[in-house]
Structure formats: structure tokens, C-alpha cells
Legacy VTK file of the C-alpha trace (Angstrom):
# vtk DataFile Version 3.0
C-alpha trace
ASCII
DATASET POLYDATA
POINTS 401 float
-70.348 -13.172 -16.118
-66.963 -12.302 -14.518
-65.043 -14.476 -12.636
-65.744 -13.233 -9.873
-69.594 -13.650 -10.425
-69.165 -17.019 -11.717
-66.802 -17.635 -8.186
-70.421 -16.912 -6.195
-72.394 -18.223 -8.726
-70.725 -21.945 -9.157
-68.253 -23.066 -6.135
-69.961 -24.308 -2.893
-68.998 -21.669 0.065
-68.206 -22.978 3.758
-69.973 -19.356 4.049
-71.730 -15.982 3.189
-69.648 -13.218 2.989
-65.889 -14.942 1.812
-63.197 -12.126 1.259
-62.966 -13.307 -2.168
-60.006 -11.992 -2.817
-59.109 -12.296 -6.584
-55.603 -13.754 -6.233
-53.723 -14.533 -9.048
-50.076 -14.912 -8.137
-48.238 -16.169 -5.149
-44.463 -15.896 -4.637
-42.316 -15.632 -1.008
-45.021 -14.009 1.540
-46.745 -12.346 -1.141
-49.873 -12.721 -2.296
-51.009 -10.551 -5.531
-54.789 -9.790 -6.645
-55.689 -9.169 -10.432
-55.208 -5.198 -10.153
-51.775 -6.145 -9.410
-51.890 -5.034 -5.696
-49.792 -7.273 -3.363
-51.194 -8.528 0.150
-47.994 -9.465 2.895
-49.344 -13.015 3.952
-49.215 -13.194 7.459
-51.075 -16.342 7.887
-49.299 -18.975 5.605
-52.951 -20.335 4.591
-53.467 -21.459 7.989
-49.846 -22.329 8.091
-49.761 -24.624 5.634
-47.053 -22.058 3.571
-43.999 -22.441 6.185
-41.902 -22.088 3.527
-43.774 -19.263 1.642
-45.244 -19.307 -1.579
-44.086 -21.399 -4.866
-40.437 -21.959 -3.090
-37.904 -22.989 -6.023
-36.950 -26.012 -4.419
-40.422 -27.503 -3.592
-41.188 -26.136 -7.549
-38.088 -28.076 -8.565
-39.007 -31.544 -6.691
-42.677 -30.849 -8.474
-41.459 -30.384 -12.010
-38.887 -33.368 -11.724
-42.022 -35.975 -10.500
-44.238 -34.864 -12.837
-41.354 -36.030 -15.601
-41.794 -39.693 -13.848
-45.740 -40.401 -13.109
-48.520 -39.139 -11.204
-51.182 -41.051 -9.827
-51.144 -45.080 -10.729
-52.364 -46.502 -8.030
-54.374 -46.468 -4.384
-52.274 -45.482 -1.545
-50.065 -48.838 -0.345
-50.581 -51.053 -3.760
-47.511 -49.857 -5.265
-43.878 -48.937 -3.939
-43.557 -44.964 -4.900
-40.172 -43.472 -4.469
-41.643 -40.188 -2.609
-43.514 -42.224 -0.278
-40.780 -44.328 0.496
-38.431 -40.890 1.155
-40.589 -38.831 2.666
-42.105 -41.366 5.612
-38.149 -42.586 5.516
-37.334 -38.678 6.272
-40.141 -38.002 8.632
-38.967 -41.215 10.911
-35.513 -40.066 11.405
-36.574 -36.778 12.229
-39.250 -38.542 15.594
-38.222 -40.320 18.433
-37.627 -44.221 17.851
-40.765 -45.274 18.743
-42.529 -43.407 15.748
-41.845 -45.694 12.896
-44.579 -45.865 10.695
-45.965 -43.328 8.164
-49.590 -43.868 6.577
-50.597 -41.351 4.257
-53.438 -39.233 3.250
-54.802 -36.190 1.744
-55.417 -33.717 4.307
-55.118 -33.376 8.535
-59.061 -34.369 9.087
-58.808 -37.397 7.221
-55.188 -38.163 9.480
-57.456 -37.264 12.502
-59.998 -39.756 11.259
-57.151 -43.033 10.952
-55.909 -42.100 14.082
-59.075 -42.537 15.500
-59.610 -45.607 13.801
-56.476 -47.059 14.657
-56.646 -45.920 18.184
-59.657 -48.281 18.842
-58.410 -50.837 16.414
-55.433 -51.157 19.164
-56.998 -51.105 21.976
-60.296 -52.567 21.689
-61.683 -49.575 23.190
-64.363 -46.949 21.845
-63.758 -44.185 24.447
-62.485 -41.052 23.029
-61.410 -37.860 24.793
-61.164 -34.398 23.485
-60.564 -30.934 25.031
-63.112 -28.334 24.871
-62.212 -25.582 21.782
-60.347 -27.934 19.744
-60.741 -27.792 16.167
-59.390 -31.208 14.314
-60.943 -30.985 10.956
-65.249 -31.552 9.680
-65.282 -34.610 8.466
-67.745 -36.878 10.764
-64.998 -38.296 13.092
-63.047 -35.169 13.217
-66.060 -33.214 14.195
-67.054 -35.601 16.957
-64.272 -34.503 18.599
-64.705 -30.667 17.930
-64.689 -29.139 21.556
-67.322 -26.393 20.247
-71.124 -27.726 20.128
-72.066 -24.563 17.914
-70.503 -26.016 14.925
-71.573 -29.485 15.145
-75.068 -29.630 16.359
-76.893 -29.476 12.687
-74.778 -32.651 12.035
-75.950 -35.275 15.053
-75.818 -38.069 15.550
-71.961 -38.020 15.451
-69.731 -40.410 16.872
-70.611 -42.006 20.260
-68.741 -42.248 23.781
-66.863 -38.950 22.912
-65.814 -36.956 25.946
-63.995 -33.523 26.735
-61.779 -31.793 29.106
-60.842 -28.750 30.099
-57.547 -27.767 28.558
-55.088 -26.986 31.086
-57.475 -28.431 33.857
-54.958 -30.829 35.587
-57.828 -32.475 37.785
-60.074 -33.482 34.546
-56.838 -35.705 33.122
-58.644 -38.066 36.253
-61.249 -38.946 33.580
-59.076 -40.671 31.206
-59.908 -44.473 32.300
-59.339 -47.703 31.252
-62.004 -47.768 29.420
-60.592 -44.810 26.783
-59.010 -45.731 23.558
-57.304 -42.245 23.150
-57.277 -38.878 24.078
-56.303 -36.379 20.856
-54.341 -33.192 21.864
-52.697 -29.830 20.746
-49.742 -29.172 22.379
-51.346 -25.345 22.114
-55.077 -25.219 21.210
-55.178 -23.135 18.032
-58.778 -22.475 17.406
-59.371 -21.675 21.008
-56.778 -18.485 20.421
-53.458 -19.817 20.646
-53.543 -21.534 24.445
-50.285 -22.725 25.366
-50.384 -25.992 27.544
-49.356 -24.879 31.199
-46.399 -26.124 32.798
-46.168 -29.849 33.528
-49.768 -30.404 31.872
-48.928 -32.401 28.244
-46.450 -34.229 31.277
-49.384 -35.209 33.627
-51.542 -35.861 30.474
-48.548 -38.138 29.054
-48.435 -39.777 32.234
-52.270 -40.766 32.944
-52.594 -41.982 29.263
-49.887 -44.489 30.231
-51.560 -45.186 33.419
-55.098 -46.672 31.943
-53.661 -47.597 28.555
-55.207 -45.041 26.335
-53.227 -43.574 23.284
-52.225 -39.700 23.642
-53.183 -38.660 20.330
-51.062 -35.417 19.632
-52.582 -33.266 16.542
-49.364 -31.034 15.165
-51.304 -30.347 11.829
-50.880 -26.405 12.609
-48.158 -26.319 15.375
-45.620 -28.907 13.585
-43.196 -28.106 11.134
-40.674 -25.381 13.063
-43.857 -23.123 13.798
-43.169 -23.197 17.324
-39.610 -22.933 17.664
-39.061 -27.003 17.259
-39.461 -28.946 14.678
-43.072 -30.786 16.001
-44.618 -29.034 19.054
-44.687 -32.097 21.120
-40.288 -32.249 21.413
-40.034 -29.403 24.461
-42.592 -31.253 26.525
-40.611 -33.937 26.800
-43.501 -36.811 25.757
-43.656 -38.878 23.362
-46.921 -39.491 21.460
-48.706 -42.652 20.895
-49.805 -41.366 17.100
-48.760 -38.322 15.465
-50.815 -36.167 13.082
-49.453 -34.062 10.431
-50.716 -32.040 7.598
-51.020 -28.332 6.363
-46.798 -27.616 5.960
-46.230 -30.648 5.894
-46.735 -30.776 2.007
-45.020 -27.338 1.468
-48.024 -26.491 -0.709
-49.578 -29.524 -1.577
-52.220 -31.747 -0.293
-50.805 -34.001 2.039
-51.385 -35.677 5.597
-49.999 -38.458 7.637
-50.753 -40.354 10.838
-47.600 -42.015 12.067
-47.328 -44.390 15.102
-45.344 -47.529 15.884
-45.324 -50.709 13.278
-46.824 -53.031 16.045
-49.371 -50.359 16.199
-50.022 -49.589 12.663
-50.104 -53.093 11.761
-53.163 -53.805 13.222
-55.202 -52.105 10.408
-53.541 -54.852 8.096
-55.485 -57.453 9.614
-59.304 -58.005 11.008
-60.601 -56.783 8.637
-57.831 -56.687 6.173
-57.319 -53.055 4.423
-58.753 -51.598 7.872
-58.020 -48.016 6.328
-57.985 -47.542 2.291
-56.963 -44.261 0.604
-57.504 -43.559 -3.249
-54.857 -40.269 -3.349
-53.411 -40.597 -0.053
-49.620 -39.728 -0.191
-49.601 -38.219 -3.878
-46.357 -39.116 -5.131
-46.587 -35.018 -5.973
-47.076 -34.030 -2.966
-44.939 -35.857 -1.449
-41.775 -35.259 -3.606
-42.830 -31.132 -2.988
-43.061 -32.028 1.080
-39.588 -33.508 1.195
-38.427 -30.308 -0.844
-40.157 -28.371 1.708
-38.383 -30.105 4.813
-35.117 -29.865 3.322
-35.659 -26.226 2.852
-36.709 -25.766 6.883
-33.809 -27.680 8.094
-31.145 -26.169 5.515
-32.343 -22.708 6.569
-32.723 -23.590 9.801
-36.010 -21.930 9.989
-37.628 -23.893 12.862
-34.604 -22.383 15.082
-35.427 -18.433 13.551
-39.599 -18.696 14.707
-38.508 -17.743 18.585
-37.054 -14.641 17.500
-39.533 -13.741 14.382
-42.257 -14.227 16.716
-40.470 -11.977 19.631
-39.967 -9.437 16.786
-43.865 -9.206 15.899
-44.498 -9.350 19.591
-42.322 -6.461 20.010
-43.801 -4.173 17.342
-47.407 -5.247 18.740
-46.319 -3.111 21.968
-47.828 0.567 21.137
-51.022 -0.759 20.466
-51.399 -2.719 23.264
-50.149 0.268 25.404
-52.444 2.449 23.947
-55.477 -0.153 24.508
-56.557 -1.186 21.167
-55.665 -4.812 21.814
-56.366 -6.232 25.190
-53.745 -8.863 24.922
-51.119 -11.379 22.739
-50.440 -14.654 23.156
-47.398 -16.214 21.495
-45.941 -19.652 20.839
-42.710 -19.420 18.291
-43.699 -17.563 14.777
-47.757 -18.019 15.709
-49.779 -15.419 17.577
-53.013 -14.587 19.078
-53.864 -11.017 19.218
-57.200 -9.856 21.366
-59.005 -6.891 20.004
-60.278 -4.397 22.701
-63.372 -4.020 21.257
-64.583 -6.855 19.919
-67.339 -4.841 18.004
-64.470 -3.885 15.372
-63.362 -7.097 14.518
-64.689 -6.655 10.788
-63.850 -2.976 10.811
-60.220 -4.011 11.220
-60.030 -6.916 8.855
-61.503 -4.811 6.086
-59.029 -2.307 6.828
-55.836 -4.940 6.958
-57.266 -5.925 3.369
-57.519 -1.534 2.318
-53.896 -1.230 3.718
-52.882 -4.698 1.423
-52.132 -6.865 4.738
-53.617 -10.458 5.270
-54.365 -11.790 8.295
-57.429 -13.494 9.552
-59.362 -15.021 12.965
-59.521 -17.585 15.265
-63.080 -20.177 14.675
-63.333 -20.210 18.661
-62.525 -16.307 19.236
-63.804 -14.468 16.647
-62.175 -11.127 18.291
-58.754 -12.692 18.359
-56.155 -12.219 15.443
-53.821 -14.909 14.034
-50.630 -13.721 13.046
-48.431 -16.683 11.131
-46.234 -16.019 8.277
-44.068 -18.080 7.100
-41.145 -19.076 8.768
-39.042 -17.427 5.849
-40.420 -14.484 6.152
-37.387 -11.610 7.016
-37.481 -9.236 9.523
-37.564 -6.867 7.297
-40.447 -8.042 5.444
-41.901 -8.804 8.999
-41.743 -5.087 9.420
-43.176 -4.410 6.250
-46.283 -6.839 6.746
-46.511 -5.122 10.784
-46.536 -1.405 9.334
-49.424 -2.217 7.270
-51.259 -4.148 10.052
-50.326 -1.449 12.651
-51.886 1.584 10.210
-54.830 -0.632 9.671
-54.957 -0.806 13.420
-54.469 3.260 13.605
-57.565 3.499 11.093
-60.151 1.701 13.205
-58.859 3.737 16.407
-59.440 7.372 14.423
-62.375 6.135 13.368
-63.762 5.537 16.793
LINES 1 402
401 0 1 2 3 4 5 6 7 8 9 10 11 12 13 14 15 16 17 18 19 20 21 22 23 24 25 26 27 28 29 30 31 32 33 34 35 36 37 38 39 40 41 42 43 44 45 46 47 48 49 50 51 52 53 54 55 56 57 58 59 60 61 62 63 64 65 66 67 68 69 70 71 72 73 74 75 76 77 78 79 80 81 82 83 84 85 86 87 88 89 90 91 92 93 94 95 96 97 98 99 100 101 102 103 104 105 106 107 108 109 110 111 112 113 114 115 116 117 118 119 120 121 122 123 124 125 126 127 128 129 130 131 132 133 134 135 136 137 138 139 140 141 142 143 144 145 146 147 148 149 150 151 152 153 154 155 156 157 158 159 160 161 162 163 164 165 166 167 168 169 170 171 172 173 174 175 176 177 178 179 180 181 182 183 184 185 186 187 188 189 190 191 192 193 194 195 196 197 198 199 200 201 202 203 204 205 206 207 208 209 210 211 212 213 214 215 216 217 218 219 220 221 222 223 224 225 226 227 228 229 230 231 232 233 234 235 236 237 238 239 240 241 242 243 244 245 246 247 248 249 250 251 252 253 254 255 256 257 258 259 260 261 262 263 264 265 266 267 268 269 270 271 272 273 274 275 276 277 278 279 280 281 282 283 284 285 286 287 288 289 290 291 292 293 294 295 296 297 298 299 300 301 302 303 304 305 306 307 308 309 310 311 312 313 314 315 316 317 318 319 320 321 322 323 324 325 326 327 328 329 330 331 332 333 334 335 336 337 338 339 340 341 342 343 344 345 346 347 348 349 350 351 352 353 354 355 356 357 358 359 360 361 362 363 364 365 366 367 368 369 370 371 372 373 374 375 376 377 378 379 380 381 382 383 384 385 386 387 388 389 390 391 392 393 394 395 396 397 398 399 400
């Protein structure tokens, strides 16, 4: 069989028809199949890749822990140097109050401590969501899915879960003393790439303080210099209860964190002791690659380049928005949202982005709606390169009309 049989044959699929794309070799914002053809990445792997593919620093931080140990023990047991760096890094990058790092292996399982935590704290069990949020599949994370379509086959899921409208300022009135936390985007992803309207992550900030409930803010996609700052939340000018980070956060490699004050996190210490346990959590790997991978954002001052990236994608998006074939972009930073017109090409033009070697891919929540979000290294001139393949794929599904 060839691989690519043995690919349908033997791996578990989140779904028919995968692109199953036979890639073999990664490097920069290239991606390379086994014919040798290369594919411009303009999606970072769901930005995970803000600082592209197989970056010789994050390779060099790799090679150098895998001289010392890997694994040895579950998360918190032992004192590992990368842990101890990393969460030392990621505190003096947050405001004051955002002190304490706990590691895991991916954003769903952050969502799923800060959950925990958030009704460890407060005594609570009221949770509040928005409405076409995606924070991860696990059973926790899915409870608070704002998109009934995906999670119905799965009831009974978590209980006393409620959602608002995003960008509804009159629903933040539901948030009550009775709610343990309320987990937000700063810009709903999944939904299509929503920005947060003016004053709202403010009023939202504000009510949580009001009845005591923990603003959850979810960064796993936004954070990391995607939007122009380094985590989404700093231009709002709030301050989150508990932080979640994943994706770029380990530069490559499996990694996720929840982060929150000590006299917050402590309480999983205690009643019942080891109130959150971890086998892999914070892989001394991955986290030795993810403080090669902020280094390289802050030396390169990539975080302050997204703005005008994203304005430059924007720009070249202009004659086919003109001309009608997209109905409309939404931008935040290096990450876009681009409507189709006609929603009945949507897999006409992603087959023809893969014919004309360009990747890009959709939003869960708006299947018609494009997401454009290459690495924040990318150049302009490779951003030009990866937009004159997209645009011709664009120009193929309009002649074919």
C-alpha cells in the first residue's frame, strides 16, 4: 500500500475528505509535498507557526535539550530548567498581576484548567461563553463551544453553561454573582475574525469585576504578535483574570499554559490536593523551542511588523473585492477573514489555491470565509508571492463561472 493509502487506511480522521497533502518538508513559509512542489503557507497551522517553519533558533534550543533529558517526570514533581525560563519569561512579558504559569500540552486542555480553576476560586459553577466561539473538543472545552451543530452528538456536556452575544453590550447584564467566569476572544476567530467593538472587552472587564466572576481571555490564536501586540488583550486596556495560551506559543511544539495570579493558582494545591495533574504538560522540549521562539518575535520585532503585513495583504485583496468575487475582509494585525461572494465556490477555490501551490484554509463557523495568517516572518515579498498565487486561484474560479 502507499503511504498515502496506508494514511486513509490507519490514522483516525476528524473527517471525510482531508486535503491530504503529502508534505514532506517544511522550512520559512514553505511547505513542500513529495513531487517536490512547494505550497506558500498562509495559515501558520492555525497560527501555531508565527515564526515559520523549523526556525534555526527554535531548532538550536531543541537540539541543545535533547543533549540534557527529555521526559522524567509528571508536570510539577521536578524543577526543569525550561519550565522555570519560559513561565519566568512569559511573567515579565504580562501585567503584574499574572504571575503564575501552569503548563500543558495543548490550548483545550489550558481551556479545561482554567475552567477548573475558575470554579475552584470562586465556589461558583456558572460559566459564560459567547455564541461562535471555538475553545478546543475536549468535554469542557466543548461545553463552551458557542455552535450547537458540533456538540450535540456529545450531550450531556457540562452543566450551567451560558452564552452571549459577542459584541451585544446589553447581554454582559447576565454575568451575575452567581458566574464563576466568563471565557473570551478578544476577536472571535472561528466566527470569521470578529473584532470586539469599541469599549466592549472594557464593559465586559468591568461587569466581571462587578459580580466577581473571572474574565477568562482565550489568546491561543490571537496571542503571540498576531495582532499587532504581543497578547490581544494589551490594546483593550484590561487585564485578565486567567490567561490562555497555546498554538505559537511553542514555536512548533506542543505546548499550552493557563496563567493567573499565585493566590489564584494556589487553590488547586489544596482541597483536594493535586486539583489539576498533567503527565507531559510543559515538555521540557517544548518549552526550551517556545522560549527560542519568543526570543525570535521580540528580537525581530515581529509583533510590531503584523499591522503593516496585514495592511499589505489587505491592500492586494482590493481588485477582487472591486470586481465582486469577495463580498468583504475583515482584519485584525497579520490575521484575516476573507468572504467569498458566492459561497457555492468555496471548494472550487480551495482546490484551486492547492492547483496554483497556495495554502490557505476556512473558518469552522463560516465555511465561505477565508483565513489568511502567515507567519509573522513572512516578507513582503514573499507576501506577494503567496497573494499572486491566491489572487490567480481567485481569477480561475471567476473564468470558470
Amino acid at each position: 500500500m502507499t503511504e498515502r493509502e496506508l494514511f486513509y487506511r490507519y490514522l483516525g480522521l476528524p473527517a471525510f475528505g482531508p486535503m491530504a497533502l503529502d508534505i514532506v518538508k517544511a522550512e520559512g513559509v514553505y511547505l513542500y509535498d513529495r513531487s517536490g512542489k512547494d505550497y506558500v503557507d498562509m495559515v501558520s497551522g492555525i497560527s501555531v507557526s508565527n515564526v515559520g517553519h523549523r526556525h534555526p533558533k527554535v531548532l538550536e534550543a531543541i537540539k541543545k535539550q535533547l543533549d540534557d533529558y527529555l521526559y522524567v517526570n509528571v508536570y510539577g514533581e521536578f524543577i526543569h530548567s525550561p519550565q522555570v525560563k519560559l513561565a519566568e519569561k512569559l511573567v515579565n512579558l504580562l501585567p503584574s498581576s499574572l504571575d503564575s504559569v501552569y503548563f500543558v500540552n495543548s490550548g483545550t486542555e489550558a481551556i479545561e484548567g482554567a475552567l477548573k480553576l475558575a470554579k475552584r476560586f470562586t465556589g461558583r459553577s456558572g460559566i459564560t461563553a459567547f455564541m461562535n466561539a471555538y475553545h478546543g473538543s475536549t468535554h469542557g472545552s466543548l461545553s463552551i463551544l458557542g455552535n450547537e451543530r458540533m456538540k450535540q452528538a456529545f450531550r450531556p456536556l457540562l452543566p450551567d453553561v451560558s452564552f452571549l452575544e459577542f459584541n451585544n453590550f446589553s447581554d454582559l447584564q447576565k454575568i451575575t454573582s452567581q458566574t464563576a467566569c466568563v471565557v473570551a476572544e478578544t476577536t472571535q476567530s472561528e466566527a470569521g475574525l470578529i473584532p470586539s467593538a469599541g469599549g466592549f472587552m472594557l464593559s465586559l472587564r468591568k461587569r466581571c469585576s462587578e459580580t466577581g466572576a473571572l474574565l477568562i481571555i482565550d489568546d491561543v490564536q490571537m496571542g503571540f504578535g498576531r495582532t499587532g501586540s504581543f497578547f490581544s488583550f494589551e490594546p483593550y486596556g484590561i487585564i485578565p483574570d486567567i490567561l490562555v495560551l497555546a498554538k505559537a506559543l511553542g514555536a512548533g511544539m506542543p505546548l499550552g499554559a493557563f496563567i493567573a495570579p499565585k493566590k489564584i493558582m494556589e487553590t488547586l494545591a489544596f482541597n483536594p490536593e493535586l486539583g489539576h495533574i498533567t503527565t507531559f504538560g510543559g515538555h521540557p522540549v517544548s518549552c526550551a523551542a517556545a522560549i527560542a521562539g519568543i526570543d525570535v518575535l521580540l528580537e525581530g520585532r515581529y509583533p510590531q511588523t503584523a499591522e503593516k503585513k496585514g495592511k499589505l495583504i489587505e491592500e492586494l485583496l482590493q481588485p477582487p473585492l472591486k470586481k465582486g468575487l469577495i463580498s468583504g475582509i475583515r482584519r485584525k494585525g497579520l490575521a484575516l477573514g476573507i468572504d467569498l461572494e458566492d459561497t457555492s465556490k468555496r471548494k472550487v477555490f480551495l482546490d484551486s489555491c492547492l492547483e496554483q501551490r497556495v495554502f490557505i484554509d476556512y473558518y469552522l463557523f463560516k465555511p465561505a470565509t477565508f483565513r489568511i495568517a502567515p507567519p509573522l516572518v513572512i516578507s513582503e515579498d514573499e507576501i506577494r508571492e503567496g497573494m499572486g498565487r491566491l489572487l490567480r486561484a481567485m481569477a480561475s474560479i471567476d473564468d470558470a463561472a
